[in-house]
C-alpha positions as a printed Julia matrix, in Angstrom:
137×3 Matrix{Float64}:
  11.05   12.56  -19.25
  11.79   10.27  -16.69
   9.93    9.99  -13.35
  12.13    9.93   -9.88
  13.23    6.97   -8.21
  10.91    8.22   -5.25
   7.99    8.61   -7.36
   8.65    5.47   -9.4
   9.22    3.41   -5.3
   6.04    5.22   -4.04
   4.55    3.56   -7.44
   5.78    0.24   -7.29
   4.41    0.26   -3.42
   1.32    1.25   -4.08
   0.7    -0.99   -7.31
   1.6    -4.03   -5.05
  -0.88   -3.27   -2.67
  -3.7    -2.49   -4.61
  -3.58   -6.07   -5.61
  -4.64   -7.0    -2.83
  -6.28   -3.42   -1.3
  -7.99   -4.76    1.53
  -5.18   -6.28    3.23
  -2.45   -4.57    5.77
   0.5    -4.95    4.79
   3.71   -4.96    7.1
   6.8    -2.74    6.65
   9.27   -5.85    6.44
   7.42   -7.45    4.34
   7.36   -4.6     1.82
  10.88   -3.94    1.89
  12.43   -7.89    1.17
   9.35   -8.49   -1.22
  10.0    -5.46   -3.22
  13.35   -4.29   -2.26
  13.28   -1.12   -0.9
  15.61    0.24    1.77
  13.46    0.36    5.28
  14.4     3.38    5.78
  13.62    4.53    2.21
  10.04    2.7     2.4
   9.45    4.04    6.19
   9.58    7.89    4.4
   7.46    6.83    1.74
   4.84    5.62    3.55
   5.2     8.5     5.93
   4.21   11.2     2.7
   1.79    8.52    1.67
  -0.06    8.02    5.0
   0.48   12.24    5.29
  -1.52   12.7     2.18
  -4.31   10.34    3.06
  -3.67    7.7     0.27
  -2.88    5.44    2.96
  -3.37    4.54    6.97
  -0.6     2.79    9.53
  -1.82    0.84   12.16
   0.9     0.54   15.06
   1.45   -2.62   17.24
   2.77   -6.26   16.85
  -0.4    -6.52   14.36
  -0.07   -3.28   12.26
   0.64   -2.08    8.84
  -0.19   -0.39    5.87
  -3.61   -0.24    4.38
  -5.28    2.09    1.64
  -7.33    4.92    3.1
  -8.7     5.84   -0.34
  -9.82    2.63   -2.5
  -7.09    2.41   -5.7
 -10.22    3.64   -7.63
 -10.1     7.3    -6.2
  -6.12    7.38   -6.25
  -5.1     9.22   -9.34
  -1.28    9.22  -10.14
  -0.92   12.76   -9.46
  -2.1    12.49   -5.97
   0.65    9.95   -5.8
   3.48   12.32   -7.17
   2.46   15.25   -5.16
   2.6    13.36   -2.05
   6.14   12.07   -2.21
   7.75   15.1    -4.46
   5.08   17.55   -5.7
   3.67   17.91   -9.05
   5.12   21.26   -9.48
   8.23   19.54  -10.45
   7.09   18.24  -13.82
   4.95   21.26  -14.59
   7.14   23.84  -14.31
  10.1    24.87  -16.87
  11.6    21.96  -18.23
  14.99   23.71  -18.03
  14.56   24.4   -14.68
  14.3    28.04  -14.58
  12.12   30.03  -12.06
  10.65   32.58  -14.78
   9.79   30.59  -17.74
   6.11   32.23  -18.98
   4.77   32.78  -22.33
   5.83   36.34  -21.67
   8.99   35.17  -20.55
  10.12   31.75  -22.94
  12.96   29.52  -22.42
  14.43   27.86  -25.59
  12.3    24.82  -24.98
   9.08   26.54  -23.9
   7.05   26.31  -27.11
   8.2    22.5   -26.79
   7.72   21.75  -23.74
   3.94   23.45  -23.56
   2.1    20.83  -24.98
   3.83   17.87  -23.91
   3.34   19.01  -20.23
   0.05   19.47  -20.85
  -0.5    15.87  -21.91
   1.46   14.69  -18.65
  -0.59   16.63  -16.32
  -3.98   15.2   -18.18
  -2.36   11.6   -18.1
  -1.55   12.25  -14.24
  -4.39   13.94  -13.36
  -6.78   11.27  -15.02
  -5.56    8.12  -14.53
  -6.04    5.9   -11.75
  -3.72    3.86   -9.74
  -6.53    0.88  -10.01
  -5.85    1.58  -14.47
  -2.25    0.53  -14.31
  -1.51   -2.47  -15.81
   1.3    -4.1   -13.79
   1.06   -7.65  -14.97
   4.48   -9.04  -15.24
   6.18   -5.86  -13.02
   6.11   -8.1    -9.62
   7.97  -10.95  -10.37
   8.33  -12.94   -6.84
């Protein structure tokens, strides 16, 4: 399974902050330092601010700061806020009625590696990541 490009950009954002998690960082200087689309970072940080992970402060002398320390961020707050979780938990086929009364072909399958996702997701921390070598600037 591979994450989304919005999930893996909310990711990348958030992991470059939280070296540094006390400072506020600028829009601009998210987008040329990890090349991101302004526009594409400016909806990110919308969901991300929306869900709390995050805080903008406007002005000449605002940015983006973490609202929650990287600590108390756990990866699935950070896919639910830009895509939902619901996405990766459901029927890996894609179909709406996919139960244990009602298999897909993949069901058995896919039972017990979505339940390792969802304990991975809902477990680790964004603080737990190891991103040595990702940032390379």
């Amino acid at each position: 399974m591979k994450l989304t490009k919005t999930t893996e950009y909310a990711l990348r954002i958030l992991a470059f902050m939280a070296k540094d998690p006390k400072q506020l960082y600028t829009a601009k200087y998210l987008v040329e330092t990890l090349n991101i689309s302004d526009k594409y970072l400016r909806q990110l940080m919308t969901s991300l601010t929306k869900a709390g992970l995050i805080y903008s402060v406007q002005g000449r002398e605002g940015g983006y700061a973490f609202a929650k320390s990287p600590e108390k961020i756990y990866l699935s707050d950070i896919v639910d806020s830009v895509e939902g979780m619901q996405k990766y938990t459901g029927c890996i086929l894609g179909f709406n009625h996919c139960s244990d009364d009602n298999p897909c072909v993949m069901h058995k399958v896919w039972v017990k590696s979505r339940k390792e996702f969802v304990t991975t997701f809902t477990t680790i921390t964004l603080d737990k990541l190891d991103f040595k070598g990702i940032f390379k600037f």
